[in-house]
mmCIF file of the C-alpha atoms, coordinates in Angstrom:
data_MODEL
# 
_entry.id   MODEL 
# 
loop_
_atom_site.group_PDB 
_atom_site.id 
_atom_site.type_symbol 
_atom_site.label_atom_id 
_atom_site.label_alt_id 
_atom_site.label_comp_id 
_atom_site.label_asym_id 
_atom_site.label_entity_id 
_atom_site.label_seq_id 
_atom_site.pdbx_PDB_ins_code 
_atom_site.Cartn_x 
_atom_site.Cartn_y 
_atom_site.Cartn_z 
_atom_site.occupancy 
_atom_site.B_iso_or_equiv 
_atom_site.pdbx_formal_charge 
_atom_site.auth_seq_id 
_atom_site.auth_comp_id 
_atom_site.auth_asym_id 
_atom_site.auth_atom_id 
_atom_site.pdbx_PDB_model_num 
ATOM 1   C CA . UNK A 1 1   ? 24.149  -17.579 25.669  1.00 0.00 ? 1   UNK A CA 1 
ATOM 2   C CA . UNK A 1 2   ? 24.914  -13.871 26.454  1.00 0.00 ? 2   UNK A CA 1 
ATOM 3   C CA . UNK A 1 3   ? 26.494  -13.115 22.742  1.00 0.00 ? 3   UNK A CA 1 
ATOM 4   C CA . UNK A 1 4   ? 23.778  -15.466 21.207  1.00 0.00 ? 4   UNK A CA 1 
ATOM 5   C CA . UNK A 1 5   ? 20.601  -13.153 22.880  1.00 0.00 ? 5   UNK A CA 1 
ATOM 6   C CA . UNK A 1 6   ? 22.693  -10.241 21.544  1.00 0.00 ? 6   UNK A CA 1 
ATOM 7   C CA . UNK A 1 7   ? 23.406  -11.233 17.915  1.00 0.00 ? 7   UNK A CA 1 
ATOM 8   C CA . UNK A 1 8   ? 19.578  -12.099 17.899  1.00 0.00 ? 8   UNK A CA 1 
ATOM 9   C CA . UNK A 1 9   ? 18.437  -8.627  19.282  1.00 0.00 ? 9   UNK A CA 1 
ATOM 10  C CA . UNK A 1 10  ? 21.022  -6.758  17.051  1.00 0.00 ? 10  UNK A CA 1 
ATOM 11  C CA . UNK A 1 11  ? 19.206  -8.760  13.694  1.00 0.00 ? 11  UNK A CA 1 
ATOM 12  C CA . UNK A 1 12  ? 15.978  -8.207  15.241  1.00 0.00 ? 12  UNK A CA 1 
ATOM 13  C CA . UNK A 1 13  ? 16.493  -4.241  15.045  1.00 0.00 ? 13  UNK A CA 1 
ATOM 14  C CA . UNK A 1 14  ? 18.489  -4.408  11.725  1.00 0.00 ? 14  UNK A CA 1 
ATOM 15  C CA . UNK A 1 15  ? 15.063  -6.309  10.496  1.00 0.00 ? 15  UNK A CA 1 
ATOM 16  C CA . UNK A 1 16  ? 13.336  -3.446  12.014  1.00 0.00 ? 16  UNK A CA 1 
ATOM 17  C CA . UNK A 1 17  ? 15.072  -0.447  10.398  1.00 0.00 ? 17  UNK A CA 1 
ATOM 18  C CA . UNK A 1 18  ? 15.085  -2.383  7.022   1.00 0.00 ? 18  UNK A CA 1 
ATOM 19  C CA . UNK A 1 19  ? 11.074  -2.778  7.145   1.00 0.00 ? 19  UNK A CA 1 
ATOM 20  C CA . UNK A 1 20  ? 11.001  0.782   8.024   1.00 0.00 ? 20  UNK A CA 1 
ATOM 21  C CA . UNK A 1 21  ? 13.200  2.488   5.566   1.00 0.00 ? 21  UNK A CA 1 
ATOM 22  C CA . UNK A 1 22  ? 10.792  0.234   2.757   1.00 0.00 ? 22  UNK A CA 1 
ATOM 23  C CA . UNK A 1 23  ? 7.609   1.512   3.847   1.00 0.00 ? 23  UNK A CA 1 
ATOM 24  C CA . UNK A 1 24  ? 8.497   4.755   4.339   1.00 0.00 ? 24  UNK A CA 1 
ATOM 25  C CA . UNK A 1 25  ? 9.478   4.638   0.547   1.00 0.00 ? 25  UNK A CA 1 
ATOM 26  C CA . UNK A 1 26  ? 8.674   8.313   -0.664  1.00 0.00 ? 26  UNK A CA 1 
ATOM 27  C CA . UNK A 1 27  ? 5.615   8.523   -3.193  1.00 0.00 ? 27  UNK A CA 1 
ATOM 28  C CA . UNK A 1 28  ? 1.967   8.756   -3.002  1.00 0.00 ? 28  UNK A CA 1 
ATOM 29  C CA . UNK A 1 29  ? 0.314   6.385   -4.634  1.00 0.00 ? 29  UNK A CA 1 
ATOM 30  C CA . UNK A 1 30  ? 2.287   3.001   -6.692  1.00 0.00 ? 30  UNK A CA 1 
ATOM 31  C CA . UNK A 1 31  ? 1.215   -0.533  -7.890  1.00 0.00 ? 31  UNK A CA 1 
ATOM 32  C CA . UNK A 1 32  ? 2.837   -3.765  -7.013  1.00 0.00 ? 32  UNK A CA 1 
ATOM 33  C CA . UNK A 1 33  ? 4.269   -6.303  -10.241 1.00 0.00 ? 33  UNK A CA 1 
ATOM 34  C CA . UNK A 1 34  ? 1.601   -6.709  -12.224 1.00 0.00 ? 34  UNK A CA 1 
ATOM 35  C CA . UNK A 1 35  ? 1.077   -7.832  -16.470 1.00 0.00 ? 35  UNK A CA 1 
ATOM 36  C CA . UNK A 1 36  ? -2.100  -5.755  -16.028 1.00 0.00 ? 36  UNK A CA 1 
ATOM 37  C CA . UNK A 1 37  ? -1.752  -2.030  -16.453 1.00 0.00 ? 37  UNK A CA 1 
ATOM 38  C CA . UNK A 1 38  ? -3.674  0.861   -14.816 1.00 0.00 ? 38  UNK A CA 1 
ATOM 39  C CA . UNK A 1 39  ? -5.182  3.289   -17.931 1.00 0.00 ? 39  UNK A CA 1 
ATOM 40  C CA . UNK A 1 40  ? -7.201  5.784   -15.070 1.00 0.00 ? 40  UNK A CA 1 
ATOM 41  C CA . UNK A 1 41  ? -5.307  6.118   -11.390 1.00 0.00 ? 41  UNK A CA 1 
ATOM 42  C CA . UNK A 1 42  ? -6.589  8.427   -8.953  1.00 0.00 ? 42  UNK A CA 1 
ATOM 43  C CA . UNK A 1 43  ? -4.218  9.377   -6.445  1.00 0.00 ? 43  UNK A CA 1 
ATOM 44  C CA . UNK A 1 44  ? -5.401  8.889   -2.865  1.00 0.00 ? 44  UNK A CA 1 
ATOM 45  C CA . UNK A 1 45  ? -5.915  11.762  -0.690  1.00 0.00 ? 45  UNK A CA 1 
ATOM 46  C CA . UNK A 1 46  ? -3.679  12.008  2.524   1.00 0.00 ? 46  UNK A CA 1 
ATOM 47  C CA . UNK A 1 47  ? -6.326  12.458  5.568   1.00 0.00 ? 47  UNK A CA 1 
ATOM 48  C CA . UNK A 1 48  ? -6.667  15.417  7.749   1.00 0.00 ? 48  UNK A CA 1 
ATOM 49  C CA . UNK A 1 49  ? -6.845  13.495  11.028  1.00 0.00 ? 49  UNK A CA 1 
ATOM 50  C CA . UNK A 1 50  ? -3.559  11.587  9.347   1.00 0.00 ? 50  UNK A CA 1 
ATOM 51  C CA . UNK A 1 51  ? -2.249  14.935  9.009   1.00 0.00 ? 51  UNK A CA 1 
ATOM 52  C CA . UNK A 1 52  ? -2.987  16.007  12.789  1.00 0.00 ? 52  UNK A CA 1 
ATOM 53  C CA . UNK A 1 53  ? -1.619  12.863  13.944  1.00 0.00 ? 53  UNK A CA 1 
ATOM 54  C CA . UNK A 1 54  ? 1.444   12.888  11.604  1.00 0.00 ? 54  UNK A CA 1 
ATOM 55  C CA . UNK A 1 55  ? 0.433   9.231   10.309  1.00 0.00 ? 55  UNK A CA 1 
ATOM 56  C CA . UNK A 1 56  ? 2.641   7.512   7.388   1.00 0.00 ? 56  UNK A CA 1 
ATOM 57  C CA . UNK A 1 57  ? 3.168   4.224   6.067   1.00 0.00 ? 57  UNK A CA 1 
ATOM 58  C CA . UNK A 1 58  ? 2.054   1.862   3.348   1.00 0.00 ? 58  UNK A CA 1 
ATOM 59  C CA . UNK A 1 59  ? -1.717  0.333   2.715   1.00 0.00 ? 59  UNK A CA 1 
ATOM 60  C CA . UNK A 1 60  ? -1.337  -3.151  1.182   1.00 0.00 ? 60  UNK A CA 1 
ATOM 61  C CA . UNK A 1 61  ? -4.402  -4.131  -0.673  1.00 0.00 ? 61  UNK A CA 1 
ATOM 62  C CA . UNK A 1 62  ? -5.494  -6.832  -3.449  1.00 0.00 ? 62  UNK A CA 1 
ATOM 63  C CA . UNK A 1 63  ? -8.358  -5.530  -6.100  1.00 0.00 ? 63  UNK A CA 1 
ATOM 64  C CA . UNK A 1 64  ? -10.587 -7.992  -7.988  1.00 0.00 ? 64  UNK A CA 1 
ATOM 65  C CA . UNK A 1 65  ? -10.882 -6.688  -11.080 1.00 0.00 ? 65  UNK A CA 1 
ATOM 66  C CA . UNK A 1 66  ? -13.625 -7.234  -14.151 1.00 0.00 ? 66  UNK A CA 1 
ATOM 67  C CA . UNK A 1 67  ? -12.484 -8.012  -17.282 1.00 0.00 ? 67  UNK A CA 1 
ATOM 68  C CA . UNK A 1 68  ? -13.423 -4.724  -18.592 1.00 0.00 ? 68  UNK A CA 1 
ATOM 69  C CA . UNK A 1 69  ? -11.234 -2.979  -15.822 1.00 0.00 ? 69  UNK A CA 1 
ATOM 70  C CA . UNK A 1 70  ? -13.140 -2.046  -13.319 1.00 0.00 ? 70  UNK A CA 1 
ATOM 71  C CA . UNK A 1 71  ? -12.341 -2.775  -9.514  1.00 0.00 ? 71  UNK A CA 1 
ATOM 72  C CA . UNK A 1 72  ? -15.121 -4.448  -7.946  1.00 0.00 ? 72  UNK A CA 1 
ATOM 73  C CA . UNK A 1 73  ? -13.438 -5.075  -4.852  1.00 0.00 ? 73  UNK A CA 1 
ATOM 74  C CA . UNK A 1 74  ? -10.820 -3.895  -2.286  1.00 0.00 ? 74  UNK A CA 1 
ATOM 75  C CA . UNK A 1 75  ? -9.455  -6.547  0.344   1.00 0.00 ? 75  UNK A CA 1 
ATOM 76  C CA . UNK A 1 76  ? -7.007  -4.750  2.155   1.00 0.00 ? 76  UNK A CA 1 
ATOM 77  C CA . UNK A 1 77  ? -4.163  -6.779  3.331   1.00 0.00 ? 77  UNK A CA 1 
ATOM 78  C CA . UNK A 1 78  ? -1.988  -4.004  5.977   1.00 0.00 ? 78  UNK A CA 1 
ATOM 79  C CA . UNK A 1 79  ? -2.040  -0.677  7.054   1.00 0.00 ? 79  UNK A CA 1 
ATOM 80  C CA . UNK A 1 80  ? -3.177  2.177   9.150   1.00 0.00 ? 80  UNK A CA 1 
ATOM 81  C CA . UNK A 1 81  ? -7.127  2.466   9.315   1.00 0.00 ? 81  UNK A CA 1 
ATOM 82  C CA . UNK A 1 82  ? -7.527  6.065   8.808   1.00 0.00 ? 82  UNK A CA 1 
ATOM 83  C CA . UNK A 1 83  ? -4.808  5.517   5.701   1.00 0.00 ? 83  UNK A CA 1 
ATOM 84  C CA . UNK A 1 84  ? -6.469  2.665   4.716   1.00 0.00 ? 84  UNK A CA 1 
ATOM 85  C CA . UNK A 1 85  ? -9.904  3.915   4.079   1.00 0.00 ? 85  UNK A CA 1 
ATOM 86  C CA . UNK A 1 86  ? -8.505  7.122   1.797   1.00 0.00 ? 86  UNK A CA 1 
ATOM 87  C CA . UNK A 1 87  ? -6.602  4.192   -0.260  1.00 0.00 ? 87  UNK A CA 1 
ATOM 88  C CA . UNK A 1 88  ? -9.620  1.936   -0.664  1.00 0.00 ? 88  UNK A CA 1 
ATOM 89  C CA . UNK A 1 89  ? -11.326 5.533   -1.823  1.00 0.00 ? 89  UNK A CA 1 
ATOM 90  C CA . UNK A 1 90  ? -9.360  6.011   -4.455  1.00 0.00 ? 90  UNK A CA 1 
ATOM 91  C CA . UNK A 1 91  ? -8.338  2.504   -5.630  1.00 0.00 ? 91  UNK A CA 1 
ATOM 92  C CA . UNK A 1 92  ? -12.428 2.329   -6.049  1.00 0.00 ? 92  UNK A CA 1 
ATOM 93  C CA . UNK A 1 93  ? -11.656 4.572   -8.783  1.00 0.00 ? 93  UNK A CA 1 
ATOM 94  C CA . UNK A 1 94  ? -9.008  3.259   -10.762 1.00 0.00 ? 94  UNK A CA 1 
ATOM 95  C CA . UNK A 1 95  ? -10.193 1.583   -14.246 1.00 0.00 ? 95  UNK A CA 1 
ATOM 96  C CA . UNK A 1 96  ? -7.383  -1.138  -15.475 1.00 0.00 ? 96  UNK A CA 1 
ATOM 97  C CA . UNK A 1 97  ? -7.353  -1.990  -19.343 1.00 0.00 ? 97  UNK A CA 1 
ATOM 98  C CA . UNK A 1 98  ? -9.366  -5.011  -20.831 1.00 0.00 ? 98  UNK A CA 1 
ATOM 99  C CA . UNK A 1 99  ? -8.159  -8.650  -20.728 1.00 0.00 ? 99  UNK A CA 1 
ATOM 100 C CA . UNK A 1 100 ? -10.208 -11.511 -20.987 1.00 0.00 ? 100 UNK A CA 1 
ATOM 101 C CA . UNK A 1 101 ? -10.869 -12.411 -17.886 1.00 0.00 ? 101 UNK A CA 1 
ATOM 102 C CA . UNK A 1 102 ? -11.100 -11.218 -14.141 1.00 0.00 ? 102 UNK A CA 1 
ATOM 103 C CA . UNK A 1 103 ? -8.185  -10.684 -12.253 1.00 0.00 ? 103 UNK A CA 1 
ATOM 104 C CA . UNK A 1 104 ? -6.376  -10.072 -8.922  1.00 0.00 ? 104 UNK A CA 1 
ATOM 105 C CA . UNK A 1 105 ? -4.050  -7.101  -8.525  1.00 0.00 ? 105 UNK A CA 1 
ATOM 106 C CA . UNK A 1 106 ? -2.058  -6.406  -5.680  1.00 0.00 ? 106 UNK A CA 1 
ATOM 107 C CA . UNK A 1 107 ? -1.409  -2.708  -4.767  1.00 0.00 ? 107 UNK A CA 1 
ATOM 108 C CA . UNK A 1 108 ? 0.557   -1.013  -2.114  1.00 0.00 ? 108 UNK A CA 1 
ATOM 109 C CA . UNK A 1 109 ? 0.034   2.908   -1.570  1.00 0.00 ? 109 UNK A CA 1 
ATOM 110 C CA . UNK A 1 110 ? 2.105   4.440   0.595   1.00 0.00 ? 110 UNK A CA 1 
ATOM 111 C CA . UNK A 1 111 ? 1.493   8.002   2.906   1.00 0.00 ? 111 UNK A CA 1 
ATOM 112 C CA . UNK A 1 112 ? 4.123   10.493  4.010   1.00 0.00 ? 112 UNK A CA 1 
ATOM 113 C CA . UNK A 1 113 ? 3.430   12.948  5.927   1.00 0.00 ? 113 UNK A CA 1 
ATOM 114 C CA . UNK A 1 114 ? 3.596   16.187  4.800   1.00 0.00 ? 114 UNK A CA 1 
ATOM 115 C CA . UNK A 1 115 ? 6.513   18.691  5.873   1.00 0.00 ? 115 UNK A CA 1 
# 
């Protein structure tokens, strides 16, 4: 039972490190798979208090979006508060092209923390 607890821990923290190393993906601002493409992105600001508190990680969010391309909503999905609210700023902002009908995009933007 011994070996068994420690095979289970040793996954557990391998699970751990691999989540880690994937949200701590460098980059600012990205878009998950999508047929829909983004013609205006704003990049989203990293926060001051993030910055004091040396906060990174990835905001997972899903945007309705108009036919016309305009984000009408923001339900986010994961991530830090004070992160969260400087992605939902600037995913506000982002205009997609036209299709003919409304859709749901899903969007990830992840924070380092700068040097």
């Amino acid at each position: 039972m011994f070996i068994n607890l420690k095979k289970i821990v040793f996954c557990a923290g391998l699970l751990t490190i691999g989540l880690g190393a994937l949200l701590l993906t460098p980059g600012c601002a990205g878009q998950d798979k999508s047929d829909r493409k983004v013609i205006k992105r704003v990049e989203a600001a990293y926060p001051p208090l993030a910055a004091q508190l040396h906060l990174a990680g990835a905001v997972k969010m899903v945007l309705q979006v108009t036919p016309e391309g305009k984000v009408t909503s923001v339900h986010t999905l994961g991530g830090n508060p004070v992160l969260a609210s400087a992605a939902e700023a600037a995913v506000k902002q982002w205009k997609y092209e036209t299709t003919s009908k409304e859709s749901s995009e899903p969007v990830t933007i992840v924070f380092q923390s700068p040097s």
